[in-house]
C-alpha positions as YAML, in Angstrom:
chain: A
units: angstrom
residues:
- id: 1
  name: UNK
  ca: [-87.85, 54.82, -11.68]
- id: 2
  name: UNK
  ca: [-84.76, 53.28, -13.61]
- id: 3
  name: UNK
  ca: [-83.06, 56.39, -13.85]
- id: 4
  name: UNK
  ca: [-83.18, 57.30, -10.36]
- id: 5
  name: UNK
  ca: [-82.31, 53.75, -9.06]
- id: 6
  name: UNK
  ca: [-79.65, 54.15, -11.15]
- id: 7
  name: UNK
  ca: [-78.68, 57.73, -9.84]
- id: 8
  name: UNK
  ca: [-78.91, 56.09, -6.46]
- id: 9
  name: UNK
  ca: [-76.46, 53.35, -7.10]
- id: 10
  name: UNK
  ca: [-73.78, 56.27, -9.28]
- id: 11
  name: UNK
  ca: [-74.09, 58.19, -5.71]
- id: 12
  name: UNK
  ca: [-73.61, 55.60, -3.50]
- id: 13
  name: UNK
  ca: [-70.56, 54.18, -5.41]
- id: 14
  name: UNK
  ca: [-67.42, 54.88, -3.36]
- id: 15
  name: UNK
  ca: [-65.33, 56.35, -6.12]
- id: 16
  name: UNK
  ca: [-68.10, 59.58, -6.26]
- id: 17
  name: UNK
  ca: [-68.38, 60.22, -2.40]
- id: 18
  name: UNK
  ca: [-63.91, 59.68, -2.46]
- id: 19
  name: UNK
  ca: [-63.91, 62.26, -5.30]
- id: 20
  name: UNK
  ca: [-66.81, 65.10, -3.69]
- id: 21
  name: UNK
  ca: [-64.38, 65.13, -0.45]
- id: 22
  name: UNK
  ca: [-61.51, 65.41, -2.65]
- id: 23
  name: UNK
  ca: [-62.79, 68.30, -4.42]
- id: 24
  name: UNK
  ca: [-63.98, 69.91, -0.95]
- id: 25
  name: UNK
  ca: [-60.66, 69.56, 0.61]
- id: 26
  name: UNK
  ca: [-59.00, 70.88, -2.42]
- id: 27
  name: UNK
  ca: [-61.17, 73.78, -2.36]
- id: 28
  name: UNK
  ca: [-59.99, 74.35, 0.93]
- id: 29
  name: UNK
  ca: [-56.03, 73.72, 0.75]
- id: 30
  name: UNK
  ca: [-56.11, 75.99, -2.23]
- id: 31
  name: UNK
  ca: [-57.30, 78.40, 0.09]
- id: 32
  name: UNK
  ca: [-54.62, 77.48, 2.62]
- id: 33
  name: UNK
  ca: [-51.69, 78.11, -0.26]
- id: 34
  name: UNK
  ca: [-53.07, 81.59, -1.42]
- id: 35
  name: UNK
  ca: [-53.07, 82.50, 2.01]
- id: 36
  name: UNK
  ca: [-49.56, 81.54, 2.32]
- id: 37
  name: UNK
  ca: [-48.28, 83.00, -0.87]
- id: 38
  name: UNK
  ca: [-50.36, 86.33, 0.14]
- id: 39
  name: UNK
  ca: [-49.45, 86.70, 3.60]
- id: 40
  name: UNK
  ca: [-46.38, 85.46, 3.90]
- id: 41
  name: UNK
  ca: [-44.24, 84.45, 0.59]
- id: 42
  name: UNK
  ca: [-45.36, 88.13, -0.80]
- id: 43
  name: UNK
  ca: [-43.94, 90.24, 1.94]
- id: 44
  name: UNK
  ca: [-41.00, 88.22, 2.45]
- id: 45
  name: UNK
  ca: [-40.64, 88.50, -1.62]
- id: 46
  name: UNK
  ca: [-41.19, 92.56, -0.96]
- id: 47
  name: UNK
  ca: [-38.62, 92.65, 0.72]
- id: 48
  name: UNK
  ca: [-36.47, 91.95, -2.02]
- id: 49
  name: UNK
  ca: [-39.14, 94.21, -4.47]
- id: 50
  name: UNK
  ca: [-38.86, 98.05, -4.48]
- id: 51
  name: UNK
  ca: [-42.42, 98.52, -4.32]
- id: 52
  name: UNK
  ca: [-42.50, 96.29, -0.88]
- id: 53
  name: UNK
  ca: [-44.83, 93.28, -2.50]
- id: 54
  name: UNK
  ca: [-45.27, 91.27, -5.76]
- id: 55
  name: UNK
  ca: [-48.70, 92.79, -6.16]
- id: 56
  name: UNK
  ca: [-46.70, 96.10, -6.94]
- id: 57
  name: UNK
  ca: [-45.15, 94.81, -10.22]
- id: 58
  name: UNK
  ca: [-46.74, 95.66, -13.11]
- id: 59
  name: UNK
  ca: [-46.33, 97.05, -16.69]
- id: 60
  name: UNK
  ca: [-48.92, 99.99, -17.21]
- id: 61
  name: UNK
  ca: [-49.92, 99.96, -20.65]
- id: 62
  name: UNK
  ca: [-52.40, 102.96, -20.39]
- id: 63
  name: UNK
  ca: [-52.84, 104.83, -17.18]
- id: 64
  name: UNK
  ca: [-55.66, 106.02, -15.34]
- id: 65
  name: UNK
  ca: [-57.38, 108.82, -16.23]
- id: 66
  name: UNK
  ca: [-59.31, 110.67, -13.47]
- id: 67
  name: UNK
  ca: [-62.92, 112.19, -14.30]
- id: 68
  name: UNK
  ca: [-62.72, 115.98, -15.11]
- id: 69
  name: UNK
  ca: [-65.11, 118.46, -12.77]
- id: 70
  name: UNK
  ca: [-66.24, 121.91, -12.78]
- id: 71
  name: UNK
  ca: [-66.64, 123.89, -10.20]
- id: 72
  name: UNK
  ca: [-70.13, 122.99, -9.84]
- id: 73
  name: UNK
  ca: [-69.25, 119.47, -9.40]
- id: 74
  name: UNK
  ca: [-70.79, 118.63, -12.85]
- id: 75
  name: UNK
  ca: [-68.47, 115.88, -14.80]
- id: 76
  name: UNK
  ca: [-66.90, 117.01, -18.26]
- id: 77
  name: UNK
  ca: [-65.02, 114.36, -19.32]
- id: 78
  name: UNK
  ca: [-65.25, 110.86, -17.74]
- id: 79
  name: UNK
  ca: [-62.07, 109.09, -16.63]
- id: 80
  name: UNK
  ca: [-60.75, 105.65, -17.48]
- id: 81
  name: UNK
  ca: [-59.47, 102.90, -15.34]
- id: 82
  name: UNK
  ca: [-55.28, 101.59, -15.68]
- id: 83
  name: UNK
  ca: [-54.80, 98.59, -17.43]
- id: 84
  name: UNK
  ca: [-51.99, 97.18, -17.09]
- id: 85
  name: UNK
  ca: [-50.42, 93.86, -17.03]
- id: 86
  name: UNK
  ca: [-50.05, 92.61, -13.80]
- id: 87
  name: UNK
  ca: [-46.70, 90.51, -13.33]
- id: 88
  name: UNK
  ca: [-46.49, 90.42, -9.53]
- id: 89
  name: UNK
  ca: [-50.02, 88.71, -9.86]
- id: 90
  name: UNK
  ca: [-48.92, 86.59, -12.07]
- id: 91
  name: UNK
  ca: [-46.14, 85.13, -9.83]
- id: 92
  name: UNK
  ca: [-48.57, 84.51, -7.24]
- id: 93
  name: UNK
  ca: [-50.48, 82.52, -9.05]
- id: 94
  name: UNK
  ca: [-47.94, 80.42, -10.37]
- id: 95
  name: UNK
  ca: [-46.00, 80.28, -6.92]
- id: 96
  name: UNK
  ca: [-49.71, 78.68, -5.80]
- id: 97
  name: UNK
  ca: [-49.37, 76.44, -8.41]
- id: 98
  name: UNK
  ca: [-46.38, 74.86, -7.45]
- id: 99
  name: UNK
  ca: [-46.88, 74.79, -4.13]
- id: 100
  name: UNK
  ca: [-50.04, 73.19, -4.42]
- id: 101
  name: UNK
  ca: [-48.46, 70.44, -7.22]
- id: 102
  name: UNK
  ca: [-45.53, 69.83, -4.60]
- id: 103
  name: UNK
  ca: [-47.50, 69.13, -2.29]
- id: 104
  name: UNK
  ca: [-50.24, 66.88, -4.58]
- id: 105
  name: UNK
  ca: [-46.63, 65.24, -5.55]
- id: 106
  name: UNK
  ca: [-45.47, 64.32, -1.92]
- id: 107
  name: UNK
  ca: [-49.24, 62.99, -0.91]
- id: 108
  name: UNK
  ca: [-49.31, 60.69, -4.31]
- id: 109
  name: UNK
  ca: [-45.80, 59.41, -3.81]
- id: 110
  name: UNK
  ca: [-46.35, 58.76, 0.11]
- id: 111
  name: UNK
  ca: [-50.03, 57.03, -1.10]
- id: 112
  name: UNK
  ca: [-48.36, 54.82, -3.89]
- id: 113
  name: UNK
  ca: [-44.94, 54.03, -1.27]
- id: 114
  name: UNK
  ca: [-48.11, 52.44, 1.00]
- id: 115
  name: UNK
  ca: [-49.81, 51.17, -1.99]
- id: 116
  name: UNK
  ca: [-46.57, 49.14, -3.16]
- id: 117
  name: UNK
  ca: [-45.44, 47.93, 0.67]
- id: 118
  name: UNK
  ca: [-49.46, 46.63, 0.56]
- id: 119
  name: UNK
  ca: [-49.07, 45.24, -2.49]
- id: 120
  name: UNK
  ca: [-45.50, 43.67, -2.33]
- id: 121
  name: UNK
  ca: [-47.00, 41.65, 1.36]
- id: 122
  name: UNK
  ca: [-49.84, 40.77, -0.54]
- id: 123
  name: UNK
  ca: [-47.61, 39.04, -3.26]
- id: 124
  name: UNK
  ca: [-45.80, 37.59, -0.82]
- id: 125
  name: UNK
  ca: [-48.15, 36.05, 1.07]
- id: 126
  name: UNK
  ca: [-49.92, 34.77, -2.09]
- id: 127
  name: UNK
  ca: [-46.56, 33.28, -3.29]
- id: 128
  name: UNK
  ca: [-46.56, 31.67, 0.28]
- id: 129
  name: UNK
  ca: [-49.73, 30.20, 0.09]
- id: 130
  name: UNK
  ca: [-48.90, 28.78, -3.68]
- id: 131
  name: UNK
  ca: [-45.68, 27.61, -2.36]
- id: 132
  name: UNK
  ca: [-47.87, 25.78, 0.46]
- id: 133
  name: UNK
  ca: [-50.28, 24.41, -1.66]
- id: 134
  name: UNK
  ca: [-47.69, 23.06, -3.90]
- id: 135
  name: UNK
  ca: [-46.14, 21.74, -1.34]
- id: 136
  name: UNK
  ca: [-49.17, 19.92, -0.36]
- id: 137
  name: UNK
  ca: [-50.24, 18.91, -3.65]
- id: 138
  name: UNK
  ca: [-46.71, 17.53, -3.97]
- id: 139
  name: UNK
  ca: [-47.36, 15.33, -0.74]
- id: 140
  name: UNK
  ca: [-50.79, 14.46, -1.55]
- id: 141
  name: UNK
  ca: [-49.13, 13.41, -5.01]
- id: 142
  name: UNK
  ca: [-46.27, 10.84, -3.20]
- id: 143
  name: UNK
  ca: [-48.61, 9.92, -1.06]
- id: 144
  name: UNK
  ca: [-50.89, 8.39, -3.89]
- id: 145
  name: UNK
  ca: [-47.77, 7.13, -6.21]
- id: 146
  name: UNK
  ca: [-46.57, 5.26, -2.80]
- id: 147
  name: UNK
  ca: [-50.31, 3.71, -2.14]
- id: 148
  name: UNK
  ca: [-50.65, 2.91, -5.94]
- id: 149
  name: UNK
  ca: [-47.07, 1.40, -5.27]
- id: 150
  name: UNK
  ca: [-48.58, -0.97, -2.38]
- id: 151
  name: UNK
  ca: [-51.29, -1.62, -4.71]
- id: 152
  name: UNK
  ca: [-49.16, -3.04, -7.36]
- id: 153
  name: UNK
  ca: [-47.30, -4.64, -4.75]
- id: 154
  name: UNK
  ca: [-50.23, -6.26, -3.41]
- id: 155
  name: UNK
  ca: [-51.67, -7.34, -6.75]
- id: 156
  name: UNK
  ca: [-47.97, -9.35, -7.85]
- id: 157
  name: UNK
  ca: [-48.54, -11.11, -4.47]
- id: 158
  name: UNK
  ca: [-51.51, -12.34, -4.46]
- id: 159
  name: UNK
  ca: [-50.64, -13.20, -8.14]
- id: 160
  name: UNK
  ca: [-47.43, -15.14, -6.80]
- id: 161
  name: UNK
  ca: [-49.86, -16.65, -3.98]
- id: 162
  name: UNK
  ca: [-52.74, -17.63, -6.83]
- id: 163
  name: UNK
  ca: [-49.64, -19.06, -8.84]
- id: 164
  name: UNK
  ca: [-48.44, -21.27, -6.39]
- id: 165
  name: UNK
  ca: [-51.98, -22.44, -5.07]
- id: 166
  name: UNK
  ca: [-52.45, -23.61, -8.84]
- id: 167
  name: UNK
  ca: [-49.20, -25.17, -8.79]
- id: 168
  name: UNK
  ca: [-50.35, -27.03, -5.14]
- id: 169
  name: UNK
  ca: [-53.53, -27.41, -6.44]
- id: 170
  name: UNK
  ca: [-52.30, -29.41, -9.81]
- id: 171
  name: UNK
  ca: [-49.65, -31.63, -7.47]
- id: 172
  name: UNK
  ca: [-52.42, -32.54, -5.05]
- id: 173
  name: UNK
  ca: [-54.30, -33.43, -7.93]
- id: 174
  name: UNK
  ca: [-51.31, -35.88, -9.13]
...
């Protein structure tokens, strides 16, 4: 029961849900950006490209090799598929790349702009609330110097007053 209690709490943790949507939506905006390099960059790019897209450029190392037929139909030597390296592939791929990184780039730097304006009001409104607090402690501090002030005040005069009722009180006695 431990382990799935424990399962339980790893699902429910916000980090894990943030990160399954992330991964989702990723999914899905790196399908948006090959459909943008494919049906749109690439023809635009063909039009610059002999063969009319990127897909087109390639190096043939060996080239295809049809199957050989008799008359009868019957196959007499089996054929081989091109292979090739595909360059105009290749660019797609890496034009998706850095699409999808500029854009990852312009999210993060919008997300930590908000996260530093958050943070920056934050600070200020904690230095605010120390600078209040000090403020107040610094009152509350007076405030107890001047009544320990009337207290000392107090005590020389009832000193003074218990001096001078001695003093009365010896003359009297006289």
């Amino acid at each position: 029961m431990k382990f799935f209690e424990d399962f339980k709490k790893f699902i429910y943790k916000g980090n894990v849900v943030d990160m399954a949507v992330g991964v989702v939506i990723g999914g899905s905006f790196g399908k948006i950006v090959t459909g943008l390099v494919n049906y749109v960059i690439n023809p635009f790019i063909g039009i610059f490209v002999k063969s009319g897209n990127l897909d087109s450029l390639k190096t043939v190392i060996h080239p295809a090799v049809p199957e050989t037929v008799d008359e009868l139909g019957n196959v007499i030597a089996a054929g081989s598929a091109e292979v090739a390296i595909l360059w105009g592939t290749w660019l797609q791929t890496i034009i998706d790349f850095l699409i999808t990184a500029f854009c990852i780039f312009i999210v993060l730097r919008i997300l930590t702009a908000t996260k530093n304006k958050l943070e920056a009001k934050k600070i200020a409104a904690e230095a605010e609330a120390k600078k209040e607090a000090d403020a107040k402690a610094a009152a509350e501090k007076a405030a107890a110097a001047a009544k320990e002030a009337a207290f000392n005040e107090s005590v020389m005069q009832q000193s003074i007053l218990l001096t001078e009722i001695r003093d009365l009180l010896k003359e009297g006695k006289s």
